[in-house]
C-alpha positions as CSV (number, residue, x, y, z in Angstrom):
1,X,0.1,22.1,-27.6
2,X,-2.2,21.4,-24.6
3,X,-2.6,18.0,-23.4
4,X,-6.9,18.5,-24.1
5,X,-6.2,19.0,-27.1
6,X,-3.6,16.2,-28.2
7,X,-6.5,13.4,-27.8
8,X,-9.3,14.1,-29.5
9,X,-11.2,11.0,-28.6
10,X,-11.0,7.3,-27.8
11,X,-11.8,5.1,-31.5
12,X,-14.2,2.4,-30.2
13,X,-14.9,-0.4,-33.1
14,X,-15.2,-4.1,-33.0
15,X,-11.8,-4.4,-34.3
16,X,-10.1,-1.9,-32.1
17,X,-11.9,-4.1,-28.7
18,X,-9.7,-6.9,-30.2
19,X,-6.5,-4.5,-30.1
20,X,-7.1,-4.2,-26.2
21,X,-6.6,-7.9,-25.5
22,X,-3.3,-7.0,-26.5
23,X,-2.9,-3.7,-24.7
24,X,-3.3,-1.9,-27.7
25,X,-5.4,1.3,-27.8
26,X,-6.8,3.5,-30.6
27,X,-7.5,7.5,-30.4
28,X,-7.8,9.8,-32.8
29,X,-5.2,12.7,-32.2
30,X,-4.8,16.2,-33.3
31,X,-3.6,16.2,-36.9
32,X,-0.3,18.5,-35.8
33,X,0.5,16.0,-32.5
34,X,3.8,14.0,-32.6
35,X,4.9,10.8,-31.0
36,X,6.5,12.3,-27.8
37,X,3.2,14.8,-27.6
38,X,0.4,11.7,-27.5
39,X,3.1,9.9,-24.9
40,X,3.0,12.6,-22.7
41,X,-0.7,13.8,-22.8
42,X,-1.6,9.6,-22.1
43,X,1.2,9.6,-19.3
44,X,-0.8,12.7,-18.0
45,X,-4.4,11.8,-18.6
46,X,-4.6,8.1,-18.0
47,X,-1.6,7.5,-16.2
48,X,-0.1,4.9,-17.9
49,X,3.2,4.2,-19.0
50,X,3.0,3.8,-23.4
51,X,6.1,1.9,-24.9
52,X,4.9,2.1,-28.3
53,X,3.3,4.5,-29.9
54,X,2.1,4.2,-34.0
55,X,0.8,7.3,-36.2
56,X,-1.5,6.7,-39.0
57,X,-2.3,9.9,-41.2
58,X,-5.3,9.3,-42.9
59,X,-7.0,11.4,-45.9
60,X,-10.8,13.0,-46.3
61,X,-12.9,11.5,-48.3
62,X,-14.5,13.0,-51.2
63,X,-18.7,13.6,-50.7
64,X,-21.7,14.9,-52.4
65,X,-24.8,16.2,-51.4
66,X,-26.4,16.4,-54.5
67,X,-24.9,18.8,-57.0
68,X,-22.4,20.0,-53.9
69,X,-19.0,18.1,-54.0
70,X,-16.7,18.3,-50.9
71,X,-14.1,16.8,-48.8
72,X,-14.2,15.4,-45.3
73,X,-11.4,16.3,-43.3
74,X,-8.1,15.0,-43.4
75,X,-7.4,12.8,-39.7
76,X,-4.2,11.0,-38.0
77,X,-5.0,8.4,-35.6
78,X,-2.6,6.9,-33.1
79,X,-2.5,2.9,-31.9
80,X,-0.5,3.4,-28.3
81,X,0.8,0.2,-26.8
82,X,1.0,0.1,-23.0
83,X,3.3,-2.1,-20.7
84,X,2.3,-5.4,-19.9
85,X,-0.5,-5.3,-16.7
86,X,-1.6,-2.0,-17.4
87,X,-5.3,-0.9,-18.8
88,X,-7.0,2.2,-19.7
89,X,-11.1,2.2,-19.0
90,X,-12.5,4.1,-21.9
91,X,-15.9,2.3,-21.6
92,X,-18.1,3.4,-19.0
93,X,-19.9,0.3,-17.2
């Protein structure tokens, strides 16, 4: 799988700003990605060294619009801890 298309995108919330105090970072990953996959493609991308890394699989929601029923789509995200000292900028200033 290509390294572009591991990371989908960063998951910036008020609770996930509070992870980064504690070098924790959020990003919702490609629903196929493994462990050694998202430690690689952050390796690569932000050139950082994880130690941790910790897969949540998370299910679509049932929605209606109107008389339509449906399903959003099923997600994974990934909390990546880095080594002490080190920071990823996903914020631009």
């Amino acid at each position: 799988m290509e390294k572009d298309k591991i990371l989908i995108k960063p998951i910036i919330t008020e609770k996930t700003t509070f992870l980064e105090k504690e070098g924790k970072y959020v990003f919702e990953v490609s629903p196929k990605a493994n462990k050694t996959e998202i430690k690689k493609a952050i390796k690569e991308i932000y050139k950082v060294e994880p130690t941790k890394i910790n897969i949540i699989k998370s299910k679509g929601k049932r929605i209606r619009y109107g008389r339509t029923t449906g399903r959003t789509k099923n997600w994974k995200k990934a909390i990546v801890t880095l080594k002490k000292g080190q920071k990823i900028e996903l914020t631009q200033k």
